[in-house]
N, C-alpha and C positions, 0 to 999 in steps of 0.2 A: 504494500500500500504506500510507503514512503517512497519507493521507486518509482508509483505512478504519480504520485504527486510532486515530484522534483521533475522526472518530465515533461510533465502537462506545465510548470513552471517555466521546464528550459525555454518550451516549443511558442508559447504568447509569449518571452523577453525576445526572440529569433525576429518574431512576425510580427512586431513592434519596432525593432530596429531595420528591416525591411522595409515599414509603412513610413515609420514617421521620423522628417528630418527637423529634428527641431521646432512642432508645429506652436504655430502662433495662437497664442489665448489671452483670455482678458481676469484679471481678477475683482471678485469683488466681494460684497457680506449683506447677508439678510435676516434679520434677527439675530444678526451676532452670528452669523454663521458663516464659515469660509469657504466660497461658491467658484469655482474656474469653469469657465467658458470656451471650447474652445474657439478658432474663429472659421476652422475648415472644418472638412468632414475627414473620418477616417475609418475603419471597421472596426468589430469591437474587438478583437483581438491588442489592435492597435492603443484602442480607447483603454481597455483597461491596463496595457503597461503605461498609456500616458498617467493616469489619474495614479497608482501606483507608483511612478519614477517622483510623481511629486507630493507623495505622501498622503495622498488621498486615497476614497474609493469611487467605483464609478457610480451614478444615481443610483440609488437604493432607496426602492419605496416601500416598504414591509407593513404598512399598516391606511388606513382611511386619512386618517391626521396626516400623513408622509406624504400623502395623492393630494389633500389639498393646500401642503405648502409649496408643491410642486406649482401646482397651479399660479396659486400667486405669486411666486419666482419668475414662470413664462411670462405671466400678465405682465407684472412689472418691469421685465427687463427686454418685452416683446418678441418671445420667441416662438408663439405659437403658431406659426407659418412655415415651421422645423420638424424635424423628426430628430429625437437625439434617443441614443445607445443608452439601455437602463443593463447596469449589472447582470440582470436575471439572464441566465443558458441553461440549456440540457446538454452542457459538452461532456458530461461526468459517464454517462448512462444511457443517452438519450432518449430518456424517458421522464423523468424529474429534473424539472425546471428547479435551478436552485439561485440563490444570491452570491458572486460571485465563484471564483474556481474554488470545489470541494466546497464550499460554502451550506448556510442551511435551505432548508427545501421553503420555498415560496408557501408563506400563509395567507396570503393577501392579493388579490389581483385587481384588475381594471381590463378584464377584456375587452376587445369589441367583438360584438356579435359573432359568433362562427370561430373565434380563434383560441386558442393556435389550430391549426390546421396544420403546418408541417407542410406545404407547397413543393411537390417534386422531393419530398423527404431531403431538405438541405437546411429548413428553417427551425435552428439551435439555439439562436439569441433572442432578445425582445428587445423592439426601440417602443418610446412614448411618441404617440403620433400631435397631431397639431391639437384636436381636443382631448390628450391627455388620456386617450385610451392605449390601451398596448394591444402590441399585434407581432407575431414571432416574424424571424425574417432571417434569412441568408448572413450568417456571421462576416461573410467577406465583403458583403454591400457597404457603401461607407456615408454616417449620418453624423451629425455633431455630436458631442460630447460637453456632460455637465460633470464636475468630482466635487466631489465636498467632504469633509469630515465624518 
């Protein structure tokens, strides 16, 4: 088990330094909270060694209260015209969707209708779409990115 979890580490620090050169992000705080933005897109492989190199993790919604300060984060910083990378995969199993790598199993969702669905069996990750629903999607597709605390 510590085998697989050291390579499942090595293989997203790999496809992280592949994706991303340096990418540009903005910082800021929301309730006292430490928010990074990024200003491109990138896949989430990418996204979570970015939020990770900088000490973060990538959005993480675990609860209803989580979903709606999500919300007011978009509103207020007008992102809702975005799709950004949320923590949550089934890269472990691919069957249990969990919050990040090895990470715990999802108690909490915000589907939209119908999903996940698994499209051509490739769709492992979940982004937050513009109304802040999730929807699973192709981990190599590349959407923005939020880390925070």
């Amino acid at each position: 088990m510590q085998l697989a979890n050291l390579f499942l580490l090595i293989f997203v620090i790999q496809i992280y330094n592949l994706e991303a050169d340096d990418p540009e992000y903005e910082t800021s705080s929301f309730n006292r909270d430490g928010i990074v933005f990024s200003v491109g897109e990138m896949n989430w492989f990418a996204a979570y060694g970015f939020c990770t190199q900088l000490g973060m993790k990538l959005l993480t919604l675990q609860s209803s209260v989580d979903n709606e300060v999500f919300k007011k984060i978009a509103e207020h910083y007008k992102l809702q015209e975005k799709y950004y990378w949320l923590a949550a995969n089934r890269l472990e199993d691919d069957v249990t969707f969990r919050w990040g790598l090895r990470g715990p199993p999802l108690s909490f969702g915000n589907w939209i209708l119908g999903q996940p669905d698994n499209t051509e069996e490739v769709e492992r990750c979940v982004r937050a779409e513009e109304n802040h629903e999730w929807d699973d999607e192709d981990c190599f597709t590349k959407h923005f990115v939020i880390c925070h605390y």
